[in-house]
N, C-alpha and C positions, 0 to 999 in steps of 0.2 A: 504494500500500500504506500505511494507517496503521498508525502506531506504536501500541500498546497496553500497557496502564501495571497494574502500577505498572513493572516491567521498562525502558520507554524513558525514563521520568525518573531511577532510578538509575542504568541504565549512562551517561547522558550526566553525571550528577552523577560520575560517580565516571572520566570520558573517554575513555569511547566503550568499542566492542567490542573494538578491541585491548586495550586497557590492560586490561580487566575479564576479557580471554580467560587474560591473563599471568596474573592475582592467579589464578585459579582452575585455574590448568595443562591450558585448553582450548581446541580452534581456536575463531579468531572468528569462524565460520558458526554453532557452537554457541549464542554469546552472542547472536546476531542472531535464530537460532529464538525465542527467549525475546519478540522484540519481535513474534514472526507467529501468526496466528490460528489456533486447535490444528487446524482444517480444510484448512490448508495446512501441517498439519507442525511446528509451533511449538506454545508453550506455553501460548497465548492470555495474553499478557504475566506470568506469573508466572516468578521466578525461582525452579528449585528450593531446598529446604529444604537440602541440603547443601552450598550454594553463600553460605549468610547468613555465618556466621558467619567465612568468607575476606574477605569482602566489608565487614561492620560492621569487622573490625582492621584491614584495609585502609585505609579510611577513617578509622578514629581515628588512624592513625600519620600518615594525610596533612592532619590538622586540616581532614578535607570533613564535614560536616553530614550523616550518616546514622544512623536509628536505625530498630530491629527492625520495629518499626511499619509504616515504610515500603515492607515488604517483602507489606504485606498488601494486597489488593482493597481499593479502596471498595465501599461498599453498594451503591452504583449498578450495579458490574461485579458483583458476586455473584447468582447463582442461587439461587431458593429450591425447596428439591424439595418438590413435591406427595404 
């Protein structure tokens, strides 16, 4: 199974699905969809939008390197609709 991003680089930035299940007050099967592709049930790596802003204070109170930004696709993973 690969990981799929941006989702597997901030939850390992910010240490792991435990720790990111706690800041957000959810199991860590939850945090782990986030890293699986939406055809098997996951989010195909995005983290939901109600879930940033737990997550950027999170990280500011623990001096980790995350910003808003990061919470977006690259170009490469976005879809353009026809």
């Amino acid at each position: 199974m690969s990981n799929l991003e941006p989702a597997a680089t901030i939850v390992a930035r910010l240490g792991g699905p435990a720790v990111v299940a706690g800041v957000v007050s959810v199991h860590r099967t939850r945090v782990s969809n986030w890293k699986r592709p939406k055809e098997k049930g996951g989010t195909g790596g995005l983290i939901p939008q109600k879930y940033h802003r737990p997550l950027l204070d999170y990280a500011a109170r623990n001096e980790i390197d995350l910003k808003a930004e990061d919470f977006l696709a690259s170009a490469d993973d976005s879809v353009v609709a026809s």
